[in-house]
C-alpha positions as CSV (number, residue, x, y, z in Angstrom):
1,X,3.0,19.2,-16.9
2,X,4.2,21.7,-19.6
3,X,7.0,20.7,-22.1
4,X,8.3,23.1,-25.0
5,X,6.3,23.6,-27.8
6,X,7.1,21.0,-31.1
7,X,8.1,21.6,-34.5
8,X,5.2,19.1,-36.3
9,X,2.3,20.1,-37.7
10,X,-1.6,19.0,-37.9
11,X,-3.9,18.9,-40.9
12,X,-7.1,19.9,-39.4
13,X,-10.7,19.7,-41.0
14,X,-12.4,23.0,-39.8
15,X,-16.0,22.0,-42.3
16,X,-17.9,20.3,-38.8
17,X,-16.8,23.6,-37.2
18,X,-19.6,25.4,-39.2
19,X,-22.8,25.3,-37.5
20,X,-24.7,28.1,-38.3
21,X,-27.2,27.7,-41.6
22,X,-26.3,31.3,-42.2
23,X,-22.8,31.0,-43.2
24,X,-22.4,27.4,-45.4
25,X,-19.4,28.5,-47.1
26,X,-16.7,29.8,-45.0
27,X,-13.6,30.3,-47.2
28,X,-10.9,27.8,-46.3
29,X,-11.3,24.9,-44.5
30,X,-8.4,23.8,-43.9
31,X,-5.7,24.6,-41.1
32,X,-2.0,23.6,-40.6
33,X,-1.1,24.3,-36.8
34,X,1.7,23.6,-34.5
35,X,1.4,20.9,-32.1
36,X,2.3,21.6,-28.5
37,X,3.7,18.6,-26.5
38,X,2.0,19.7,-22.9
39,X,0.8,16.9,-21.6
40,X,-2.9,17.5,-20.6
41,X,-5.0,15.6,-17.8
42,X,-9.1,15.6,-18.5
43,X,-11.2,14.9,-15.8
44,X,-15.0,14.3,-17.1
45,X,-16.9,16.0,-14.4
46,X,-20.4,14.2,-14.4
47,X,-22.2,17.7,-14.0
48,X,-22.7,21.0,-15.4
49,X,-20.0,23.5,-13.5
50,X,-21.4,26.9,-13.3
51,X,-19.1,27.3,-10.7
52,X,-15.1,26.4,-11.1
53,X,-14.0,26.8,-7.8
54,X,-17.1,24.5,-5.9
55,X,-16.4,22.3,-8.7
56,X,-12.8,21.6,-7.5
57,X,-13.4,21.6,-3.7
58,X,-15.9,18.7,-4.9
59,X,-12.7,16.7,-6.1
60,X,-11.1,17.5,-3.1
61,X,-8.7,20.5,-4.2
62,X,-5.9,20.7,-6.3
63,X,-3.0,19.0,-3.6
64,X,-5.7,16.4,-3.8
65,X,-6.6,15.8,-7.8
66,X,-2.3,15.9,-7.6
67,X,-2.0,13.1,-5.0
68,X,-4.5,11.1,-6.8
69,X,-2.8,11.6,-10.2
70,X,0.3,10.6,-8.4
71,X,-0.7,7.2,-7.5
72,X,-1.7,5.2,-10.6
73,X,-4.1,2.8,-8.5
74,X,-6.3,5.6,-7.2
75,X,-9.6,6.5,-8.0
76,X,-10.5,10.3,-8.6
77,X,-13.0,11.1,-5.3
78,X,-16.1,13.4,-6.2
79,X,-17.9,14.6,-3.5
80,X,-21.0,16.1,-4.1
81,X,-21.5,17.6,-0.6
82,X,-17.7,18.2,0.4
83,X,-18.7,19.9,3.6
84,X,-20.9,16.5,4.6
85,X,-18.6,14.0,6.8
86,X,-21.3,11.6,5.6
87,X,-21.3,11.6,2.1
88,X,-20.2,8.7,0.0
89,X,-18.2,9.8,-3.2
90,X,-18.5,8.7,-6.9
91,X,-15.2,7.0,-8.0
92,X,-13.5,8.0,-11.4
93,X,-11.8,5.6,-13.5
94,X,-8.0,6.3,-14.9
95,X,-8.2,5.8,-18.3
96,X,-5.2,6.5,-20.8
97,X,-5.9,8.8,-24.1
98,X,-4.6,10.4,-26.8
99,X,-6.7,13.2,-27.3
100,X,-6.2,17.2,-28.5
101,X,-7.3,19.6,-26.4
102,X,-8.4,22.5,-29.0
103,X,-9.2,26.0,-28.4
104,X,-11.4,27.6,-31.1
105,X,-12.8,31.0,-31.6
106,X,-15.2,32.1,-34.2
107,X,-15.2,35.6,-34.9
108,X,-18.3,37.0,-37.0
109,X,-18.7,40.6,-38.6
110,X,-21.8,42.2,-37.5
111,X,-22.0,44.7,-40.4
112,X,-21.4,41.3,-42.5
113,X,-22.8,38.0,-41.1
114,X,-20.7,36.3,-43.8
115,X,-17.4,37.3,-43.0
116,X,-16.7,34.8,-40.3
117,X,-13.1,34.2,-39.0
118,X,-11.9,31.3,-36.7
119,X,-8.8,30.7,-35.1
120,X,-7.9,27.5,-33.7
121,X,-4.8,26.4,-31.6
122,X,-4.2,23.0,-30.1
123,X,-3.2,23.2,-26.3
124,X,-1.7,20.4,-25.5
125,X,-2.0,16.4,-26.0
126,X,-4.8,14.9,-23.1
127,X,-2.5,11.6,-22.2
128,X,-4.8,11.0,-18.9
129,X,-8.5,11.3,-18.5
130,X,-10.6,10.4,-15.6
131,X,-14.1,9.2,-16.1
132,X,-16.8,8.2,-13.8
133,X,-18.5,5.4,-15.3
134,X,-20.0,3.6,-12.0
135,X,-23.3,5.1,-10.0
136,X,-22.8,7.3,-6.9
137,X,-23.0,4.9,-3.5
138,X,-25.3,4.9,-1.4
139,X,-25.9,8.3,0.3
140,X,-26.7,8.4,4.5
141,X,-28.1,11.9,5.5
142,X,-27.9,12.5,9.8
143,X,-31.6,13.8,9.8
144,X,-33.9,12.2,12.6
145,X,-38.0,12.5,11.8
146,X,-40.0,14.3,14.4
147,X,-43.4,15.8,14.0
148,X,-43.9,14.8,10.5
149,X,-40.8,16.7,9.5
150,X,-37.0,15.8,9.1
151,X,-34.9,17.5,11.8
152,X,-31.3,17.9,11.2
153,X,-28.5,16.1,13.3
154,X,-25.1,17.8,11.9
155,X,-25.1,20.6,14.4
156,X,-25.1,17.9,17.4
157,X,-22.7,15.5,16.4
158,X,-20.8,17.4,14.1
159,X,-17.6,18.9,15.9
160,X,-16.8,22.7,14.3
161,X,-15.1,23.9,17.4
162,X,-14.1,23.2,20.8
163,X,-17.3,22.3,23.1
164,X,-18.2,22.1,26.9
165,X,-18.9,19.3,28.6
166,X,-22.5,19.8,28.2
167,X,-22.7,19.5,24.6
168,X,-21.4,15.8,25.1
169,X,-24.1,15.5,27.8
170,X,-27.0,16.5,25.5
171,X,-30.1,13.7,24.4
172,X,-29.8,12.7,21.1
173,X,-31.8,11.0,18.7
174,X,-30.0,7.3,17.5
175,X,-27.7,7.7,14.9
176,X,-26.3,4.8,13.4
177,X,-25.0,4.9,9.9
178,X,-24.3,1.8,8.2
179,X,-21.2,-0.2,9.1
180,X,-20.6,-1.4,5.3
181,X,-21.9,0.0,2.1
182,X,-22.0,-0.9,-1.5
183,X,-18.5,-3.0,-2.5
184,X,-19.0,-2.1,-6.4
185,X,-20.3,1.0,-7.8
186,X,-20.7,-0.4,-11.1
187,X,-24.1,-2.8,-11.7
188,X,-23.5,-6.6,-12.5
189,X,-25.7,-9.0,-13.7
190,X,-25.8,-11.4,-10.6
191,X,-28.6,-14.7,-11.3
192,X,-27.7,-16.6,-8.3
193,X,-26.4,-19.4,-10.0
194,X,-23.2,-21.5,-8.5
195,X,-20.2,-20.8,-9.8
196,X,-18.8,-23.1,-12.1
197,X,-15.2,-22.8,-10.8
198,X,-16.6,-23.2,-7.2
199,X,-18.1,-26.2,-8.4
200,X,-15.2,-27.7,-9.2
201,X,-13.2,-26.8,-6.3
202,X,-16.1,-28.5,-4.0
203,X,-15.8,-31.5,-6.4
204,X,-12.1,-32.1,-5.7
205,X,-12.0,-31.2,-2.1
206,X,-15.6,-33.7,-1.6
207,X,-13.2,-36.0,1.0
208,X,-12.3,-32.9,3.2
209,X,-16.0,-32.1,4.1
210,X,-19.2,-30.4,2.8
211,X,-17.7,-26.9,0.5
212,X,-20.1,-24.0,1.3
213,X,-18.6,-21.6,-0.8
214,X,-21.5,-21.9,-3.7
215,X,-22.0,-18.5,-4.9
216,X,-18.5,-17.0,-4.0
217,X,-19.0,-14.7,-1.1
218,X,-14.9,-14.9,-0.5
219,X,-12.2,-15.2,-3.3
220,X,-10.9,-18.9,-3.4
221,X,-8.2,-19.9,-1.3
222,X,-4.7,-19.5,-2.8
223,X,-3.2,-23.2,-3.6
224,X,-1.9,-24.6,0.0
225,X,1.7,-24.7,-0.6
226,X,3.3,-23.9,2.7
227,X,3.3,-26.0,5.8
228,X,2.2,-24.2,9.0
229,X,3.4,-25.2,12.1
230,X,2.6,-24.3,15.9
231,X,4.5,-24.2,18.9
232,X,3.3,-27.3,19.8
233,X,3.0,-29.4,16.1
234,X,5.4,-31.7,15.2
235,X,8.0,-30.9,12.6
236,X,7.7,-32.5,8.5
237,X,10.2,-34.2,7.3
238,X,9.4,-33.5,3.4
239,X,7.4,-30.6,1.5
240,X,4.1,-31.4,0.4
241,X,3.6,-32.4,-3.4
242,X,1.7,-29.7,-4.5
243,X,4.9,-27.6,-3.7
244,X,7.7,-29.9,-6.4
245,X,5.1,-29.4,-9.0
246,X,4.5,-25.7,-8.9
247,X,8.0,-25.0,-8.5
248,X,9.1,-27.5,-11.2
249,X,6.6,-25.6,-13.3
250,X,8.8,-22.4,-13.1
251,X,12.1,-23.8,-13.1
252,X,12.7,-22.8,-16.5
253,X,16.1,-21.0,-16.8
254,X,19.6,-21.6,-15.2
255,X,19.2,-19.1,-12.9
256,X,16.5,-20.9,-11.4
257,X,18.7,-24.0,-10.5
258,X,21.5,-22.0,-9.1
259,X,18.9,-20.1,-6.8
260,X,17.7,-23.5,-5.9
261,X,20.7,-25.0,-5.1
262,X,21.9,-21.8,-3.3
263,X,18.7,-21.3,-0.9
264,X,19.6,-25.1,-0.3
265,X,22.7,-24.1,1.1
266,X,21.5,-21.1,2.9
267,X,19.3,-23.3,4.9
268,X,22.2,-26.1,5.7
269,X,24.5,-22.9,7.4
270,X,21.5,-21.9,8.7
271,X,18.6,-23.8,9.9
272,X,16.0,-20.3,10.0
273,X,15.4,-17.6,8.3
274,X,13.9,-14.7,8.0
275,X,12.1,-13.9,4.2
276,X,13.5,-10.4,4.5
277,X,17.0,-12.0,5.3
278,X,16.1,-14.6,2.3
279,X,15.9,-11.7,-0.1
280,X,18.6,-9.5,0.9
281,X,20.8,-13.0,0.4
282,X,19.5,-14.4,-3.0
283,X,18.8,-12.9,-6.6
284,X,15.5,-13.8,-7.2
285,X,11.8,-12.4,-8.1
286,X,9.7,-12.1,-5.2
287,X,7.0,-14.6,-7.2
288,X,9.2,-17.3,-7.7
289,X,11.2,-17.2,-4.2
290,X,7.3,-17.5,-2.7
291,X,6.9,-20.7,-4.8
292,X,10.8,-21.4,-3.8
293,X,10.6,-21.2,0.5
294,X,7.6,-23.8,1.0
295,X,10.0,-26.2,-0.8
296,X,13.1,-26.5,1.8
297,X,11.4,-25.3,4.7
298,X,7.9,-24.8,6.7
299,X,6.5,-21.7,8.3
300,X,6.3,-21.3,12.3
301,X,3.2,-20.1,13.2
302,X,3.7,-19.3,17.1
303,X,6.0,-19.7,19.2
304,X,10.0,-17.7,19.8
305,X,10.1,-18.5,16.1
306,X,7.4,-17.2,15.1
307,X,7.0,-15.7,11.0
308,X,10.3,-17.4,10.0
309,X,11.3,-19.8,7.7
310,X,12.6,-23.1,9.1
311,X,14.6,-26.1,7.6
312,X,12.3,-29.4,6.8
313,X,13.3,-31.6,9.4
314,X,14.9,-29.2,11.7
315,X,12.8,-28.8,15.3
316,X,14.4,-25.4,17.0
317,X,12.6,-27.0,20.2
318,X,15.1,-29.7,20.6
319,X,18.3,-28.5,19.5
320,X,19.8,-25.0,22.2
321,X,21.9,-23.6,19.6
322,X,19.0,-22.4,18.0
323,X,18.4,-19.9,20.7
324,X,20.2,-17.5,18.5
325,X,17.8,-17.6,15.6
326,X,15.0,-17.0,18.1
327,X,12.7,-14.1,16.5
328,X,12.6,-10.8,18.2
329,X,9.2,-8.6,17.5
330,X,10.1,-4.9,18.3
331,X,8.2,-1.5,18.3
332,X,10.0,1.9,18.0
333,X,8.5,3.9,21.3
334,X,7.7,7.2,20.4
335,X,6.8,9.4,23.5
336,X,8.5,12.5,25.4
337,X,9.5,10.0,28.5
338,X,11.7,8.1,26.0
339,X,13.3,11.3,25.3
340,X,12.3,11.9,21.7
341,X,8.7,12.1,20.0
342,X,7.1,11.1,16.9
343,X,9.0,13.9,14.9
344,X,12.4,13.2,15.9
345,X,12.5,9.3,14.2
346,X,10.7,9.6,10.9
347,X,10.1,6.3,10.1
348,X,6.3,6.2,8.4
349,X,3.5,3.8,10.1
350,X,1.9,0.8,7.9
351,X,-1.1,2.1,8.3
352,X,-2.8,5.6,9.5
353,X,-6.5,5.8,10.5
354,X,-6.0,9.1,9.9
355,X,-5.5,8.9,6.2
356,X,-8.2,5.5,5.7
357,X,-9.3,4.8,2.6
358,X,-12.1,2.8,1.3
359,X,-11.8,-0.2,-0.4
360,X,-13.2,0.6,-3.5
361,X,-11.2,3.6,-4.1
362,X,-8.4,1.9,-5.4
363,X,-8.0,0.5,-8.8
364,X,-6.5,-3.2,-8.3
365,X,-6.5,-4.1,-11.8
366,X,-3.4,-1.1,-12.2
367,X,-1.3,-2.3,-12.9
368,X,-1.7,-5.6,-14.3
369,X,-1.0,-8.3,-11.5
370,X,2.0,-11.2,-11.7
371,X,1.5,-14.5,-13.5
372,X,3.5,-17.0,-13.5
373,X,3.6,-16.8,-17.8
374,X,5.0,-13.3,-17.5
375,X,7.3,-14.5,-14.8
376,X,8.8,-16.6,-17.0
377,X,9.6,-14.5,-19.4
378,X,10.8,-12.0,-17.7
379,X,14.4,-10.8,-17.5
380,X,15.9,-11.0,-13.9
381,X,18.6,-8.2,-14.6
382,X,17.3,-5.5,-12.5
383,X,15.8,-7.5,-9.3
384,X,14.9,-5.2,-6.0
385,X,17.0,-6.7,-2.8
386,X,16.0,-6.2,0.5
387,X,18.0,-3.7,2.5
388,X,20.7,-5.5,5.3
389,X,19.1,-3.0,7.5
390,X,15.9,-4.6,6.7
391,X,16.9,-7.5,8.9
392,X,19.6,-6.4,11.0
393,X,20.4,-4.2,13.5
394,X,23.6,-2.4,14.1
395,X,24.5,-0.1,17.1
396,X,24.4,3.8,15.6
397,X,21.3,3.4,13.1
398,X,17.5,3.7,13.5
399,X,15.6,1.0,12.0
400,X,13.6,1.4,8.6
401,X,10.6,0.7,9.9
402,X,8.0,0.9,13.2
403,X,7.8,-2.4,13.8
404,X,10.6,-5.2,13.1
405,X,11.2,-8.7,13.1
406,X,14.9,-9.3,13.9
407,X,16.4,-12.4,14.7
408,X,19.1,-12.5,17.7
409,X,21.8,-13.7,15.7
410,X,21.1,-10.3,13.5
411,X,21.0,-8.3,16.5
412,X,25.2,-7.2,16.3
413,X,25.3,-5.3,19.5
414,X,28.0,-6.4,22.0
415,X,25.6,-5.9,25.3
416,X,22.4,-7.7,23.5
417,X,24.3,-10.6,22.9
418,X,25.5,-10.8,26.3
419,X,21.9,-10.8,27.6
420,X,21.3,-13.6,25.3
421,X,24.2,-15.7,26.2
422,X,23.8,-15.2,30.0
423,X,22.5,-18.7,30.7
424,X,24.8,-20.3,28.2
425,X,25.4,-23.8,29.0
426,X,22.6,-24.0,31.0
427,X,19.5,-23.9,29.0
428,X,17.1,-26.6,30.1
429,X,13.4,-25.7,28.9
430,X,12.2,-24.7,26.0
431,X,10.2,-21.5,26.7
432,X,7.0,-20.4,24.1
433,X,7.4,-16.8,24.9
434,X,10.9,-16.4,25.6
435,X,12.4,-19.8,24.3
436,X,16.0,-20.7,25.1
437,X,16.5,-18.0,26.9
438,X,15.8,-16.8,30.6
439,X,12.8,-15.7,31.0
440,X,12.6,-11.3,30.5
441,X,15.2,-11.7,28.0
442,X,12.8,-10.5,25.0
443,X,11.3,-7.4,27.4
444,X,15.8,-6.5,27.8
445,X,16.4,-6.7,24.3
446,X,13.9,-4.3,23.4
447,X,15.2,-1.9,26.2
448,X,18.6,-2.1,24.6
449,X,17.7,-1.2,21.5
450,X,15.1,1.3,22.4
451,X,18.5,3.1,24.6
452,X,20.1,3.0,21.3
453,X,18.4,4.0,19.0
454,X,17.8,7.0,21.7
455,X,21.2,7.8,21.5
456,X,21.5,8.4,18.0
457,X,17.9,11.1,17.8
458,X,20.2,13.0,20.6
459,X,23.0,13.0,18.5
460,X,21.4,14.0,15.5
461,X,19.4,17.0,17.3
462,X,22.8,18.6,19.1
463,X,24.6,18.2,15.6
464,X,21.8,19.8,14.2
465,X,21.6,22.6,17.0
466,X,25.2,23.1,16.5
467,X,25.2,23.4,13.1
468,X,22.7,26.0,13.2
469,X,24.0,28.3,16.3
470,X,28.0,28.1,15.6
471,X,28.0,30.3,19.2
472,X,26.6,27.6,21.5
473,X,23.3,29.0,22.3
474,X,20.6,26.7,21.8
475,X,17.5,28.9,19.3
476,X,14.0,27.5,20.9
477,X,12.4,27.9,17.7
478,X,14.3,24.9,16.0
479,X,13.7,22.3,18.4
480,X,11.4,21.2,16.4
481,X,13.8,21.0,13.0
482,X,13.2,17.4,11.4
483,X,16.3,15.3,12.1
484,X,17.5,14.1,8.5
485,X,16.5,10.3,8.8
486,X,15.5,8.7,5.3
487,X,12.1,7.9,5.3
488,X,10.2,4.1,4.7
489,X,8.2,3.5,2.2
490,X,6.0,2.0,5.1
491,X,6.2,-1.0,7.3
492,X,5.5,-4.5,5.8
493,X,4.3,-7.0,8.4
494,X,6.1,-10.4,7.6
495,X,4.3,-12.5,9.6
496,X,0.8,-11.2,8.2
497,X,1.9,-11.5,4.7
498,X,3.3,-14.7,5.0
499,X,0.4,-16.0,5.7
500,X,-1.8,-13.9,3.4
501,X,0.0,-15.4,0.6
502,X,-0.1,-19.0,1.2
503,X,-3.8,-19.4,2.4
């Protein structure tokens, strides 16, 4: 980034400039130059570069080094053989700086070795510099030994262009590469000694069993807060203790009562929720309203309830009228015979295995994680809601995200809730798939919605087809314009993350 140059000025000491025995008194040492405000980015390249350009396609490119610098949690990739699909990359660290980047040029008079004239100018301030501080991982080459020798594999198992059946057909040598490499890239002074804090943990927990966790292969298990419940558990009456005295240890302001008091009621209208539908409904931080849920209600596990929230007490088996807050798991289907493709509903995926990537290229420790201190200081002024269409559905919109978990009391189409009310009256078993409902009900909800949100990519493509041909006639080349849908930030799996955060 370039900004405009700045008034200020910089003493600068120009006496460590002088190298050169020669020349020991160079008149004036001193320079007053203007400082430019472009903020710089440094990237310590771990090599000599005789060459800029292989230098670069080692870092992955520009559109890369700006993708990475775009994302404060990434690592800077370094590839040291870019065109090897099996070469590991050394991970540079993000580090913040405050550094000048100088250019300086020393001019000396061949007739007159003494005359010696350097000019200096300060390019910008280096605010971001990437180091690689950690050792490169371990490197797998696709070479086989035969005859004493080391003969390459790349040109069999490599794909460059399209091949014939044959080359699929061909006897190859085993290749297997690893499954897992190294986790760290940084060394660690490891003296197989237990854990003191694991030692602990096995002390209190002695009554539940032998703890086999000495040396900490896994993290330790987040405090047991929640209550998870099956299909086929029974219901609790009351929240477990653990639960009053983590959340009585945040309850610090009044806004904490009223949020208390008001989930309270939320959950006497109505017995289940949804965590999406909790946040869209209450002002609170994500930390504390995770402390806040285990509290007034356990988590169902399986079952037509499945990843929601439900009232202590309350068993959803027993009672019909919670049919409606039965949870409905749906997909967007994306394929010609639906009548609209991938393109036409831009709503991003969770997850891509075709942009994977490694574990230990992201920086966790940016930025700095929640505590429950900093939670308590913290203002609450600016809190981020969840979206109503993050938990409901209307007739005439696309859902945010690929996959959703809607309840069928959120599900405000006319024709779903028929289908949901057909055997009214009449329920008599409770079903684990379907619930209260007849059986197929969940498989004709999701055609329902699947017909509608068809009906709105066809709308959006002929408005956009009109728009651009005012005549009537249809130009082949835009059939593939991008309908204007706004895009997710990616979809969040509730159920998964429940779970995640409470084990």
């Amino acid at each position: 980034m370039h900004k405009t140059q700045s008034t200020q000025q910089v003493d600068l000491s120009l006496k460590e400039l002088s190298l050169s025995d020669q020349s020991p008194h160079i008149p004036g040492n001193c320079a007053c130059l203007p400082l430019r405000e472009n903020r710089l980015v440094c990237v310590e390249y771990p090599a000599v570069i005789q060459n800029l350009d292989r230098a670069l396609e080692s870092l992955g490119g520009e559109h890369n080094m700006s993708k990475t610098y775009a994302n404060p949690n990434r690592r800077l990739e370094l590839r040291l053989r870019p065109q090897d699909p099996f070469c590991h990359s050394l991970c540079g660290n993000r580090l913040d700086s405050s550094n000048l980047l100088l250019r300086v040029r020393r001019r000396v008079r061949k007739s007159d070795p003494t005359d010696v004239q350097i000019q200096t100018e300060i390019l910008g301030i280096i605010v971001t510099t990437y180091k690689f501080q950690g050792m490169a991982d371990f490197q797998c080459l696709a070479v086989h030994p035969e005859n004493g020798s080391k003969m390459s594999l790349y040109d069999r198992i490599v794909l460059t262009r399209p091949e014939s059946q044959d080359f699929f057909e061909q006897p190859l040598p085993y290749f297997l590469p690893p499954a897992i490499f190294s986790r760290l890239d940084t060394p660690i002074d490891y003296f197989y000694r237990p854990d003191v804090t694991h030692k602990i943990t096995a002390y209190i927990h002695a009554d539940a069993g032998p703890h086999k966790n000495f040396i900490g292969l896994n993290r330790a298990r987040r405090p047991h807060n929640a209550i998870f419940v099956t299909f086929l558990d029974s219901v609790p009456n009351e929240c477990l203790e653990m639960a009053k005295v983590n959340w009585l240890r945040v309850c610090m302001k009044e806004n904490d009562h009223r949020a208390e008091q008001q989930i309270k009621e939320m959950f006497e209208r109505r017995p289940i929720w949804s965590r999406n539908a909790v946040r869209a409904n209450i002002d609170m931080h994500p930390d504390k309203l995770k402390l806040l849920l285990p509290l007034v209600a356990y988590y169902m596990v399986t079952g037509p309830w499945r990843s929601l929230w439900v009232r202590l007490g309350y068993d959803p088996r027993k009672s019909t009228e919670s049919k409606h807050y039965q949870m409905l798991d749906f997909r967007i289907r994306c394929s010609t015979k639906h009548g609209y493709s991938v393109g036409d509903v831009l709503v991003k995926p969770k997850r891509s295995s075709l942009s994977y990537t490694l574990p230990n290229t992201f920086n966790k420790t940016v930025p700095r994680k929640q505590s429950i201190e900093r939670i308590q200081t913290r203002s609450y002024a600016v809190v981020s809601f969840a979206q109503e269409s993050a938990y409901i559905f209307r007739e005439g919109m696309v859902p945010p995200h690929r996959q959703m978990f809607y309840q069928l009391c959120d599900l405000h189409v006319d024709s779903i809730q028929r289908v949901v009310n057909a055997n009214k009256g009449l329920e008599k078993k409770c079903d684990e798939r379907d619930g209260w409902c007849v059986v197929g009900t969940t498989d004709q909800l999701r055609d329902i919605i699947s017909e509608c949100i068809q009906k709105v990519v066809r709308s959006k493509k002929n408005k956009t087809y009109a728009e651009d041909e005012p005549g009537g006639a249809l130009d082949e080349t835009k059939e593939e314009e991008e309908v204007e849908f706004q895009l997710s930030e990616g979809s969040e799996n509730e159920m998964e993350t429940d779970m995640q955060e409470y084990m």
